[in-house]
C-alpha positions in Angstrom: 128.8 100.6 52.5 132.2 101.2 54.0 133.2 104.9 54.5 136.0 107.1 56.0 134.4 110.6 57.1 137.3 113.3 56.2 137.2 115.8 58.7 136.2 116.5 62.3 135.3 120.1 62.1 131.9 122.1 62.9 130.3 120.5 59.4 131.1 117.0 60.3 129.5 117.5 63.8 126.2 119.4 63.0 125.8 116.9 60.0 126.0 113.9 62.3 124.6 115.0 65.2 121.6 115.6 63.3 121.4 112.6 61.1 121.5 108.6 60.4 124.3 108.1 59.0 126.1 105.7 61.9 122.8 103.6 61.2 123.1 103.9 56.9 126.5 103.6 56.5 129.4 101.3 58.1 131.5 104.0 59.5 135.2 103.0 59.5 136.1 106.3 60.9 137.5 109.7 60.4 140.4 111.4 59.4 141.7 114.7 60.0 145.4 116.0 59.2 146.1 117.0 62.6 148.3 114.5 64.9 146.8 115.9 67.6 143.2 114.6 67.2 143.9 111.0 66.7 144.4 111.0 70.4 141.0 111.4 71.2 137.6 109.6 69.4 134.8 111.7 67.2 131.4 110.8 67.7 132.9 107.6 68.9 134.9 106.5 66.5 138.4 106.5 66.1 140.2 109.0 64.2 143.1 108.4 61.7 145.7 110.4 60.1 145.6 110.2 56.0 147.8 107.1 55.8 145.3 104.9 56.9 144.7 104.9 53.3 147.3 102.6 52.3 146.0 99.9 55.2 142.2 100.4 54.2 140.5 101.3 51.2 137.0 102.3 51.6 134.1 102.2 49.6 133.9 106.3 49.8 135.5 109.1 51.3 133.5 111.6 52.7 134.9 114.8 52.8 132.7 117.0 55.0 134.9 120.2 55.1 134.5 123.1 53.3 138.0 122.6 51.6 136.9 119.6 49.6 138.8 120.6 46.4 142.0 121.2 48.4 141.3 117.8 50.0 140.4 116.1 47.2 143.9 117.2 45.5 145.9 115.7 48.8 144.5 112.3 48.5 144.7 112.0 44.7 148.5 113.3 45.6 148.5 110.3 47.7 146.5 107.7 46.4 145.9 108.9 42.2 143.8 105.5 42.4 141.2 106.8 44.4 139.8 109.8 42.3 135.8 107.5 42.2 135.7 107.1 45.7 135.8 110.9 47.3 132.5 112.3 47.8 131.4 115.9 49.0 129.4 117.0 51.9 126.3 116.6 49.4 126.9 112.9 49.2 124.5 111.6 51.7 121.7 113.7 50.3 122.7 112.9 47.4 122.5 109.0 47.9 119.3 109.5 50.4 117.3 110.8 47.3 118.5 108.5 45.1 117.0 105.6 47.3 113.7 107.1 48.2 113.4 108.0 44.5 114.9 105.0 42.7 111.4 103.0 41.8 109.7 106.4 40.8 107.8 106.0 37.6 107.1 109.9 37.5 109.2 111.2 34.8 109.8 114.5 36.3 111.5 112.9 39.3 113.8 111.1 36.8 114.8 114.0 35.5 116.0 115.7 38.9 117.4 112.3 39.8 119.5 112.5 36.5 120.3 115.9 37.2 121.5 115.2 40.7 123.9 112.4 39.1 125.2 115.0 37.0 125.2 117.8 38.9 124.9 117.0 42.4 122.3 118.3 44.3 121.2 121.6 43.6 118.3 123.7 45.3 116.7 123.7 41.6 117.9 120.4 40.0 116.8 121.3 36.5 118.6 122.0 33.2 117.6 126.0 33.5 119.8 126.5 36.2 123.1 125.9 34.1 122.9 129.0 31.9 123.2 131.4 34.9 126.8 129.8 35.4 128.2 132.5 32.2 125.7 135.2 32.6 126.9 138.4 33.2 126.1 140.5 36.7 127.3 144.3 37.4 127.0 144.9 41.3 128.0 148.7 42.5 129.0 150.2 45.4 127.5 153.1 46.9 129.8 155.1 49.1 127.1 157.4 50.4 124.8 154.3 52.2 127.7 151.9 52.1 125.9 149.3 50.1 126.7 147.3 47.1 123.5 147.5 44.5 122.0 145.9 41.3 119.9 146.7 38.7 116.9 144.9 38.6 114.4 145.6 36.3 116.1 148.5 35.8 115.9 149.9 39.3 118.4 150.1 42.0 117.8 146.9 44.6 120.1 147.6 47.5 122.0 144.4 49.6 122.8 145.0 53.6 126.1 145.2 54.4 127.4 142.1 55.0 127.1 141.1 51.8 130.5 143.0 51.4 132.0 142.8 48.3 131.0 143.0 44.5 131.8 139.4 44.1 129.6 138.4 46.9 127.0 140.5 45.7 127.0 139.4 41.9 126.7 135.5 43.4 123.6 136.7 45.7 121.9 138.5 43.3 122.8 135.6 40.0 120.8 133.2 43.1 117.9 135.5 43.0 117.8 135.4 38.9 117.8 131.2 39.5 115.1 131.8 41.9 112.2 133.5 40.0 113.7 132.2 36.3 110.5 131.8 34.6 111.4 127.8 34.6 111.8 127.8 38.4 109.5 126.1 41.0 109.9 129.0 42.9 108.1 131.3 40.9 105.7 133.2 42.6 104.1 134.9 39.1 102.9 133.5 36.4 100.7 134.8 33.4 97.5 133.3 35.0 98.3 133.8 38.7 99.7 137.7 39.1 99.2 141.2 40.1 96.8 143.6 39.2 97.0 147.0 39.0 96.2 148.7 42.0 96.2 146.4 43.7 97.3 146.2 47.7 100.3 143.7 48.5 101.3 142.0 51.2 105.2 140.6 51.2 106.1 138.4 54.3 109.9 138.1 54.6 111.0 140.4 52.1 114.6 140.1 52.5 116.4 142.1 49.6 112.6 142.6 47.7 113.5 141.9 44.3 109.7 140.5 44.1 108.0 143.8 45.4 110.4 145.5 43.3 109.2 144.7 39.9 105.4 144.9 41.0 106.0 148.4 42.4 105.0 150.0 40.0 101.2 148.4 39.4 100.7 148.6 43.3 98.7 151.2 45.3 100.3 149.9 48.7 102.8 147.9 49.3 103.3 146.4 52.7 107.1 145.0 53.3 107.5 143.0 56.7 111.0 142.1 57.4 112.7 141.2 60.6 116.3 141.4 60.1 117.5 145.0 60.8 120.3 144.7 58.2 117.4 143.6 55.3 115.3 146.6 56.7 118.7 149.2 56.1 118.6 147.9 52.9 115.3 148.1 52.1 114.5 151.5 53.0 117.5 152.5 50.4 115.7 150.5 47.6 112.3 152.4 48.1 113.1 155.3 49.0 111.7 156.7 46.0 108.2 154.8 46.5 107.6 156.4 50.5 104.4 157.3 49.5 103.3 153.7 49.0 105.5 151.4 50.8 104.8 150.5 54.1 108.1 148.7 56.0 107.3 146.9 59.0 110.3 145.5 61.1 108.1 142.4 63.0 108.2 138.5 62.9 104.8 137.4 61.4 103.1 134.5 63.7 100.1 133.3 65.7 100.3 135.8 68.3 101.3 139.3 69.5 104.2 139.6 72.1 106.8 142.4 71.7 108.4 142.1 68.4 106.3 139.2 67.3 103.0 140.0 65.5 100.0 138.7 63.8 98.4 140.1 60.2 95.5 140.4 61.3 96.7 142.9 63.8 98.9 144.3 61.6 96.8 145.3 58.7 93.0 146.6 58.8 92.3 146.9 55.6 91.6 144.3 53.1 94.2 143.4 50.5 95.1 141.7 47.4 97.8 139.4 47.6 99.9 137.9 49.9 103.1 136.5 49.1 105.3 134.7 52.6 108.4 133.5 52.6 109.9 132.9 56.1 111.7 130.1 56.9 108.9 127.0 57.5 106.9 129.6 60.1 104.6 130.1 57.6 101.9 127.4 58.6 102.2 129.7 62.3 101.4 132.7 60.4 98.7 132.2 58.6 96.6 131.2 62.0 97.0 134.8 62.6 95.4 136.1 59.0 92.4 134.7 59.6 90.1 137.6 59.7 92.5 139.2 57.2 92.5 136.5 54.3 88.5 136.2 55.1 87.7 139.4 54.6 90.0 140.4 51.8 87.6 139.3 49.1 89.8 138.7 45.7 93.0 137.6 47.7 95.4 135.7 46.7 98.6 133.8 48.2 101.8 132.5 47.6 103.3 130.7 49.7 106.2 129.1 50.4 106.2 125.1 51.1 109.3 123.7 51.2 110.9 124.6 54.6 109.9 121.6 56.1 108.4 118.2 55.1 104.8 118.7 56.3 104.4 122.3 55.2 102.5 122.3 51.8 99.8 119.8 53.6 99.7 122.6 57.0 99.5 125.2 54.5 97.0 123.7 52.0 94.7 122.8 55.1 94.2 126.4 56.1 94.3 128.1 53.4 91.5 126.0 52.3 89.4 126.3 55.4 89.6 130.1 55.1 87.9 129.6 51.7 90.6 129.8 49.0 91.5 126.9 46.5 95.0 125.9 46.3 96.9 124.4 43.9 101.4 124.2 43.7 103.6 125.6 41.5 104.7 122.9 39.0 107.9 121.0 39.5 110.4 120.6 42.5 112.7 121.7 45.3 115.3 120.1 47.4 115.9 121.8 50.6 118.4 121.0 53.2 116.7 120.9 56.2 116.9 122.8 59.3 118.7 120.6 61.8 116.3 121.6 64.6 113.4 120.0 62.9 115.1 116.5 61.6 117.3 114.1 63.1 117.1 111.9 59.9 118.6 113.2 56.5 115.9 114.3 54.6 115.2 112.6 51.1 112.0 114.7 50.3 111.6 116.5 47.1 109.3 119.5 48.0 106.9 121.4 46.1 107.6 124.7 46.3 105.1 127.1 46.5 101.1 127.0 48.0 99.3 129.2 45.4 95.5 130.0 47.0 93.0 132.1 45.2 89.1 133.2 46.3 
């Protein structure tokens, strides 16, 4: 497939640099709007001004800026003919999953693919996601701690301060609502797998805490561990009313304990009944260090996050089960974008999304 790459900015770069697309796609070049840069190559390739349209037609434009709509309106400006050929950064997941998928026989996965073809691709590529597009959010702003707040559940759930506007703060917390919709893959609760009153929880990379929020009231101890100091401001004004139970613990969980890093099993020393981790693909790393914790917690049970990475759920799986617990997934799929630091491929793996384990 012949391509023009729009744009020679930081997203074209750390997309490329970390990817196969020279090797997919027969890469005719890039164009940019400024004179200036078609004096010089970009990731060895020439680059053109936007009349190089009317000399070559492609099979697709890439636009990998973030002012694709703005883009998009200057070629059609230009070239009105060209309206099927411009694609978005998304494209070349887009057209990665389609290939790895495209002799699937499991129905689910020709659902998403359907979904991506009509929606492009989503975190959640299922039909549930659509009716949070309408819904209604009310964010406030409270002058005192200088934080914008929702209510969830009916209780205040603080965001940090650089999430600095209501807007910003009714599209954060309308993400959250997507995330734990009943429907959603990333559900950590469900009617057979919850919380029980009383009992002692565990939540690893709690960011905002919407989850410990609506179990706070069935807990007897709630354990929040957060390393972000801006999450941990927040935090502390969400549960302030619940000091007497919550226990916020500014550490990064993993295997070992060095300064501000930290293992559960050093952490806690008493046992507990659930553990819920969500921490960027470190979670494999931090369950090494709940051993003695997990063992000795006797009706524990885990949710865990799988998706970061494209060997996770198997890491995860494997120790959770050699500490005893069975495991099973939460039912349908994710698409992440991966981290660039771990690929150098684009990624094309739809990932289940949570490890549940149970003793």
């Amino acid at each position: 497939m012949r391509i023009f790459i729009w744009g020679t900015g930081n997203i074209a770069k750390k997309m490329l640099d970390h990817s196969d697309v020279f090797d997919t796609y027969d890469v005719l070049g890039f164009i940019d709007n400024d004179p200036a840069k078609t004096k010089s190559l970009f990731k060895g390739k020439q680059v053109f001004l936007p009349n190089i349209l009317k000399e070559v037609r492609p099979d697709k434009i890439v636009v990998l800026t973030d002012y694709y709509n703005d883009i998009k309106d200057q070629i059609l400006s230009m070239y009105p003919d060209m309206e099927m050929l411009i694609e978005n950064k998304n494209y070349f997941y887009r057209y990665a999953i389609s290939e790895r998928y495209k002799n699937s026989e499991d129905s689910e996965i020709k659902g998403i693919l359907e979904n991506i073809n009509r929606n492009d691709v989503r975190m959640f590529n299922y039909d549930f996601v659509d009716k949070y597009e309408e819904i209604e959010i009310d964010a406030y702003y409270d002058p005192e701690c200088r934080m914008y707040y929702v209510y969830h559940e009916g209780k205040k759930l603080f965001f940090p301060k650089s999430i600095d506007s209501k807007k910003r703060a009714e599209v954060y917390y309308r993400s959250l609502l997507i995330e734990q919709d009943l429907q959603s893959p990333h559900r950590y609760l469900d009617m057979d797998f919850n919380i029980n009153q009383g009992n002692v929880v565990v939540d690893i990379g709690t960011a905002e805490g919407n989850f410990s929020l609506e179990i706070i009231d069935k807990v007897s101890k709630l354990y929040l561990i957060e390393s972000e100091d801006e999450w941990i401001e927040a935090l502390k004004e969400t549960f302030k009313e619940y000091q007497e139970k919550v226990v916020i613990i500014p550490k990064f969980i993993t295997s070992i304990n060095a300064g501000k890093y930290a293992t559960l099993d050093y952490l806690i020393d008493e046992p507990v009944d659930f553990i819920k981790m969500d921490i960027e693909g470190n979670e494999w790393d931090a369950l090494l260090g709940a051993e003695r914790l997990i063992r000795e917690s006797k009706n524990v049970k885990c949710a865990i996050c799988s998706y970061h990475s494209n060997y996770d759920e198997v890491l995860i799986k494997d120790i959770l089960e050699k500490y005893g617990l069975k495991c099973s997934t939460t039912p349908g799929y994710v698409y992440w974008i991966p981290e660039t630091s771990r690929y150098n491929y684009l990624s094309a793996r739809l990932h289940r999304c949570i490890v549940r384990g149970s003793k």
